[in-house]
C-alpha positions in Angstrom: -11.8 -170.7 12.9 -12.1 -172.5 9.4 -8.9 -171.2 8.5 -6.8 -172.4 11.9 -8.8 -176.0 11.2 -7.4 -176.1 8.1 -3.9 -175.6 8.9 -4.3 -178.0 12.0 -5.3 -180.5 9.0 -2.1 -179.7 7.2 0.2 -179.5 10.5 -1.5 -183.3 11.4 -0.3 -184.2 7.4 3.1 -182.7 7.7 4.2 -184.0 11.2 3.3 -187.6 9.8 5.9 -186.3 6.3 8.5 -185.3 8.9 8.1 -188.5 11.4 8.4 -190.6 8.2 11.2 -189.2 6.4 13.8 -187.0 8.2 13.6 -184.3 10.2 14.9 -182.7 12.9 16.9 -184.2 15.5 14.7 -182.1 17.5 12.2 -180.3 15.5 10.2 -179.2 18.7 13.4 -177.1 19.8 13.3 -175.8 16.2 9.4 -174.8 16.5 10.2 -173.1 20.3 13.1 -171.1 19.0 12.1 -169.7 16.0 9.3 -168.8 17.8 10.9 -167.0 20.7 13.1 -165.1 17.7 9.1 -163.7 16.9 9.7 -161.1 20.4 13.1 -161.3 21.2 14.4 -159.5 17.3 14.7 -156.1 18.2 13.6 -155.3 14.2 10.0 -157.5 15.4 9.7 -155.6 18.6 10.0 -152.3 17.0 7.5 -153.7 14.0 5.3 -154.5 16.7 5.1 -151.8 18.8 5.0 -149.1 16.4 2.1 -151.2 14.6 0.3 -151.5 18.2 0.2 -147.5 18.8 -0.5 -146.8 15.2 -3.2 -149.2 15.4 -4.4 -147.6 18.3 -3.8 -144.0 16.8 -6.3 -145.5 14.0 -9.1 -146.9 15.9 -9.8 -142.7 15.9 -10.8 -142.9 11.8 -11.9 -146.1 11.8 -15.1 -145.0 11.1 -14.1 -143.0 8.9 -12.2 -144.9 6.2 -14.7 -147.5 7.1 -17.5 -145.3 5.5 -15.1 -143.9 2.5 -15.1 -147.2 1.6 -18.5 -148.4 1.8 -19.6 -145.2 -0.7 -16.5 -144.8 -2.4 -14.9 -148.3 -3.0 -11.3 -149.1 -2.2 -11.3 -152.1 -5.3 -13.1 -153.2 -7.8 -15.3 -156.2 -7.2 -13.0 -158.7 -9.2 -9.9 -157.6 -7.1 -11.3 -157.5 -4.0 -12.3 -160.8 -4.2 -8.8 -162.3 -5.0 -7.5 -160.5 -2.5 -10.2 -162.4 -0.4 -9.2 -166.4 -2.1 -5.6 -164.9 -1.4 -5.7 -163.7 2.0 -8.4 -166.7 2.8 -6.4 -170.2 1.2 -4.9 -169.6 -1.8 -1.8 -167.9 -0.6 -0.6 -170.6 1.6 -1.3 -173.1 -1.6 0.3 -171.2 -4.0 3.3 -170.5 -1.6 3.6 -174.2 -0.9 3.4 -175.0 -4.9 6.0 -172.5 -5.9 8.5 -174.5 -3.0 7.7 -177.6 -4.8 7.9 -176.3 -7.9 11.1 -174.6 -7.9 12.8 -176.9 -5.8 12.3 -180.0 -8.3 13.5 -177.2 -11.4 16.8 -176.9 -9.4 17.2 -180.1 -8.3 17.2 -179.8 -4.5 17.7 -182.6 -2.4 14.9 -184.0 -0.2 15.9 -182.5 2.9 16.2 -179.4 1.3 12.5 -179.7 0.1 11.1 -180.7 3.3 12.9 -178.4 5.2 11.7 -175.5 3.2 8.3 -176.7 3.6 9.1 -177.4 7.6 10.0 -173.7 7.7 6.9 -172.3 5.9 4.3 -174.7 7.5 5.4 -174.0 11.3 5.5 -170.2 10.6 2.1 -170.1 8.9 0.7 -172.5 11.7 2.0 -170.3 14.5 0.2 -166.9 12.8 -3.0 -168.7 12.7 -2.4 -169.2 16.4 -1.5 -166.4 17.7 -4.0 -164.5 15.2 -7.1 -166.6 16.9 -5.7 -166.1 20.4 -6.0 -162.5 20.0 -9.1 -162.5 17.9 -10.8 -164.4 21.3 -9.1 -162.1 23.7 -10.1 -158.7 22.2 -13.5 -159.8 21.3 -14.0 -157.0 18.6 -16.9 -156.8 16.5 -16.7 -156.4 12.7 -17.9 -153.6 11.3 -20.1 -155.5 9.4 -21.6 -156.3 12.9 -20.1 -160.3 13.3 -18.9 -160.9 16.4 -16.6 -161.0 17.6 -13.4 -161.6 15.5 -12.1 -158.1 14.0 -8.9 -157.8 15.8 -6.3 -158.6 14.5 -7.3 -159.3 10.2 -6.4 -163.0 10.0 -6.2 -162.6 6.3 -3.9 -159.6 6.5 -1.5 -161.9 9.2 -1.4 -164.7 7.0 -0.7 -163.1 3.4 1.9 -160.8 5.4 3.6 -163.9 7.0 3.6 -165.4 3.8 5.5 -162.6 2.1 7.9 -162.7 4.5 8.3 -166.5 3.9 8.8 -165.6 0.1 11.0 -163.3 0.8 13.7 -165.3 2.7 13.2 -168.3 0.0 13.2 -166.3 -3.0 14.8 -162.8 -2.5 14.0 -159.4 -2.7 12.4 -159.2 -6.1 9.7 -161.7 -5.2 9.3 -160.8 -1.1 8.6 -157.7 -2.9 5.6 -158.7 -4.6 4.5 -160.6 -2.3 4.3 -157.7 0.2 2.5 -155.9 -2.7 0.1 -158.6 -2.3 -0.6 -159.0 1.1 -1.2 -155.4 1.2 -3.6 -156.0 -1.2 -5.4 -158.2 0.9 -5.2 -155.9 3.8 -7.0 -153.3 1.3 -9.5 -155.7 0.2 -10.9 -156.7 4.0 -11.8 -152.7 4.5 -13.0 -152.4 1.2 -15.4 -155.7 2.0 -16.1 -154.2 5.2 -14.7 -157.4 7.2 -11.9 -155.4 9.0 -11.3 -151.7 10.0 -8.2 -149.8 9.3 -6.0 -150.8 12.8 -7.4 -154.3 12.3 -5.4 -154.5 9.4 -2.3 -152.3 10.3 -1.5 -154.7 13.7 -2.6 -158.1 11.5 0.2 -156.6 9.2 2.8 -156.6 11.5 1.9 -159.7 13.3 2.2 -161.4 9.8 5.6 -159.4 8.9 7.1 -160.4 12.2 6.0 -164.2 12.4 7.2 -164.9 9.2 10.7 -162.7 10.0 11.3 -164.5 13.3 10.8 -167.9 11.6 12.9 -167.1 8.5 15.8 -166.1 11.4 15.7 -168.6 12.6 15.6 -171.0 9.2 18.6 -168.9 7.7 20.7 -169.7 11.2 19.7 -173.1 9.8 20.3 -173.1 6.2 23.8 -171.6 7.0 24.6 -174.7 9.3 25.1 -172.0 12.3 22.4 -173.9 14.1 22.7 -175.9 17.6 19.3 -177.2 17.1 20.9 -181.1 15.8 19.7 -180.7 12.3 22.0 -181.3 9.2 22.7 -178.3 7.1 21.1 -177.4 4.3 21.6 -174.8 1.2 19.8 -172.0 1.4 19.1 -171.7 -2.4 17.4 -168.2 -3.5 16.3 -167.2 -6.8 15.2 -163.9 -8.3 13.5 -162.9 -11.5 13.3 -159.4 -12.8 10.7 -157.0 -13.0 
């Protein structure tokens, strides 16, 4: 619940950016649709419902990886706890930094900035949503015996969403690592014995397919192939090497 406050905080902040400045001629229609692209790709719905039954198929070792963990130890103590910060607030920072960042270094107009930032706030705000609606209708314990938010990991769904983000600003190289990360987190929540194994496997692909369904619709935008009233922008990707 701390974590959808603070991005109600940051949606509050950013509508006021948007009102002031630019943005859309109908940013509402621009929110609905990307949204609706979340279900209606057939790539999302296959994420999702292979996600869903493997999820299910793992709620049978739950238990099991659950207690690997607590004797074995998944991650050391330093990286489980970035993995944590990451999963918890500093992805979403560091995500919005890099947009900043990179957009000043190549000299991106305005409306390019904020609609990078438009793209990435709605689609992180709309995770934590739908992540908390479920969390409230399945009711699952933790196995560290909270109640009652296990299902889906919120911190897996918002590093995955994220990665997706990334990759659709900045190519395959980054998404890349950025997946690496989120699964990271993923590993980290089992290994702190916040989440179980299809906690983390569903929040996975409810992250992957938010952040796919919002960059859809965001490249139909960038490439001026949208009806939504919005001026074109660039879509302006960079890669480094590894």
């Amino acid at each position: 619940m701390k974590f959808f406050t603070q991005q109600f905080v940051w949606f509050i902040i950013f509508t006021g950016l948007i009102t002031a400045e630019r943005l859309p001629g109908d940013w509402a229609t621009y929110w609905q649709e990307s949204g609706q692209a979340v279900i209606s790709d057939q790539t999302n719905q296959w994420i999702l419902g292979t996600a869903a039954l493997a999820a299910l198929g793992a709620t049978q070792v739950d238990m099991r990886v659950k207690n690997y963990a607590r004797t074995k130890g998944l991650l050391s103590d330093p990286v489980s706890h970035f993995g944590d910060k990451y999963g918890g607030n500093w992805g979403h920072w560091i995500l919005w930094s890099s947009i900043i960042v990179t957009s000043t270094i190549n000299k991106d107009s305005k409306d390019d900035l904020i609609s990078k930032m438009q793209f990435s706030t709605f689609a992180i705000i709309t995770n934590g949503v739908i992540t908390e609606g479920l969390k409230r209708t399945f009711g699952r314990v933790r196995p560290n015996g909270d109640c009652c938010t296990s299902f889906p990991s919120g911190h897996t769904s918002h590093s995955f969403t994220i990665a997706a983000i990334a990759h659709e600003l900045y190519g395959d190289e980054i998404g890349a690592l950025a997946y690496g990360v989120a699964t990271l987190v993923a590993v980290s929540r089992i290994n702190d014995n916040k989440h179980y194994l299809s906690d983390v496997i569903f929040g996975a692909a409810l992250g992957m397919a938010v952040g796919r369904g919002f960059a859809l619709n965001y490249s139909k935008f960038a490439s001026g192939n949208s009806d939504i009233g919005i001026t074109p922008q660039l879509q302006l990707k960079f890669t480094i090497p590894l």
